[in-house]
N, C-alpha and C positions, 0 to 999 in steps of 0.2 A: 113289779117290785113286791116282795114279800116281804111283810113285817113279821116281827118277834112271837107271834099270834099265829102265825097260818095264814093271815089273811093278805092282801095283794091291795096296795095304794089302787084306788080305782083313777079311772083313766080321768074325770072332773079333779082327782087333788092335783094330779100329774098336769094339765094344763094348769091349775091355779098357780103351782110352782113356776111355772114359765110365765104365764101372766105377769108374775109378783115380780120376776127379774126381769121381764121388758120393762111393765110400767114405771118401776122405778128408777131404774139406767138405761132406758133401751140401747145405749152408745158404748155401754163399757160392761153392761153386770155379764155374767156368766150365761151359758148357755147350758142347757138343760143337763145335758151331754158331758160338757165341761164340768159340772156342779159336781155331776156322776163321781168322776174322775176324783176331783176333789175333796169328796168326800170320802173315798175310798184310802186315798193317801193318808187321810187321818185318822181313819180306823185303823191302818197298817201300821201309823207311828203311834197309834195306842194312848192318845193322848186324853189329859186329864180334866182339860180344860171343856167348855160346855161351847157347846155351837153357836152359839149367839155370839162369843169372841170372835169370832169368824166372820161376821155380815159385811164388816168395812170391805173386808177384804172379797167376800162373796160377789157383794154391788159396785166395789172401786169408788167407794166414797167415804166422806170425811162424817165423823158420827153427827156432827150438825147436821149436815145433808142428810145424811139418810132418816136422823127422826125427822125431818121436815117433808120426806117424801113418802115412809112407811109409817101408818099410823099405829100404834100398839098393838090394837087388834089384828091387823093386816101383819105385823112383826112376829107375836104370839103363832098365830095360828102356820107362820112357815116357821119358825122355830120348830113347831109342834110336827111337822112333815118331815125337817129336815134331824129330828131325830130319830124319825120313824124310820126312815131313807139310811141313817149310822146303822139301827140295828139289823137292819134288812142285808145291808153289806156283813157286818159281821158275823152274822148266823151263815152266812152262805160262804165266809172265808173259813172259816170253824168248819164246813162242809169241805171244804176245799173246791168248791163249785159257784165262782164269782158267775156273776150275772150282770156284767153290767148293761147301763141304758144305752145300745149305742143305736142312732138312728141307721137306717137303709139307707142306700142313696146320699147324695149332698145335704148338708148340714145347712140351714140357712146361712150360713157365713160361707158355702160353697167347698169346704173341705169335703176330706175323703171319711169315710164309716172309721171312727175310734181317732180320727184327730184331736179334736175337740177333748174327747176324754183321757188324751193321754195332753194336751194341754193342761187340763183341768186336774190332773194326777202330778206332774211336775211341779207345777203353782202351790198342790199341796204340800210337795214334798217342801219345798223353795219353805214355805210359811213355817212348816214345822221341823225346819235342820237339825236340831241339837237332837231327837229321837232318830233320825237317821245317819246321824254322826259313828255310830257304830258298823256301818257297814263300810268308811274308810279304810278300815284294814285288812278288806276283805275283795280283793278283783273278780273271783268267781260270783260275789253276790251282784254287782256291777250286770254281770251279764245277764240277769234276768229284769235288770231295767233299763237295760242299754234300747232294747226296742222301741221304748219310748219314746226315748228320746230320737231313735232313729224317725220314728214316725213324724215328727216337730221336723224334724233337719229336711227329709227327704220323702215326703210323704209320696204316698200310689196311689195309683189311678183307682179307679173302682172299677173291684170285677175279684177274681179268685186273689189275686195277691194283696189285695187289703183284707180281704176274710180275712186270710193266714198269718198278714202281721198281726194282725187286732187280735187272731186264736196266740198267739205266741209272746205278745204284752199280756195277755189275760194271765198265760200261764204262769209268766215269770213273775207278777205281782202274786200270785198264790202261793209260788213256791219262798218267795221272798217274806212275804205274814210269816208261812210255819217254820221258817228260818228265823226268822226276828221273835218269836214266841219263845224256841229253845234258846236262844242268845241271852233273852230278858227272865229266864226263871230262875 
């Protein structure tokens, strides 16, 4: 992952993020993959709000719960990754060259390569509707997120035809940014 800088999350923050979302739900938070996803749908709806509104919904817990599980410091310092992770998405959707994390192979939850992130891209969308309320009147724009959701409904095996959904979610989410960019200026 590329940050705003050039520079590339090294592989110790990349587990710490997974770390931080076992340790602290291992039963419900996000997976690494999924977070991906997620994060991605809210650079797409261009929202305003800071990422730390997010955690409830990151870890599937109730803000008691989560300060009693993440200590500030331990909060701070994924904040501080998961905004590195927003600008890294959008420098590369501004490229038109998403990137996202998607693992090889099975996902520990046993899904296929881009489930997980097109769960975790849905979730976002689902979080953030009223930015994506504009593309109700629009069916051609539909079809560059319909993959998505096909991947949820009816996912593939792994092998050539999960690359190819995963290349064809990626693209539609790109083409769907620089649509929502001209819609919103």
């Amino acid at each position: 992952m590329t940050t705003p800088d050039g520079t590339r999350l090294s592989a110790e923050e990349l587990i710490d993020i997974e770390r931080t979302l076992d340790s602290t739900n291992r039963d419900s938070s996000m997976t690494l993959e999924e977070l991906d996803g997620y994060c991605t749908a809210l650079v797409v709806a261009q929202i305003d709000s800071l990422i730390e509104t997010h955690l409830l919904d990151i870890f599937d817990l109730a803000e008691d719960e989560l300060a009693k599980r993440l200590a500030d410091t331990h909060r701070q310092k994924f904040v501080r990754l998961l905004d590195q992770q927003l600008n890294q998405i959008l420098a590369r959707l501004h490229q038109g060259d998403l990137a996202p994390l998607i693992r090889q192979g099975n996902t520990p939850s046993d899904h296929p390569p881009g489930y997980d992130w097109a769960a975790g891209f849905a979730r976002g969308m689902d979080s953030e509707q009223d930015a994506f309320e504009v593309m109700d009147d629009d069916e051609e724009v539909w079809e560059w997120v319909d993959p998505i959701y096909d991947m949820l409904e009816d996912p593939p095996r792994i092998g050539r035809e999960s690359e190819e959904r995963v290349e064809t979610m990626i693209d539609g989410v790109v083409q769907l940014y620089a649509w929502l960019q001209v819609k919103r200026a």
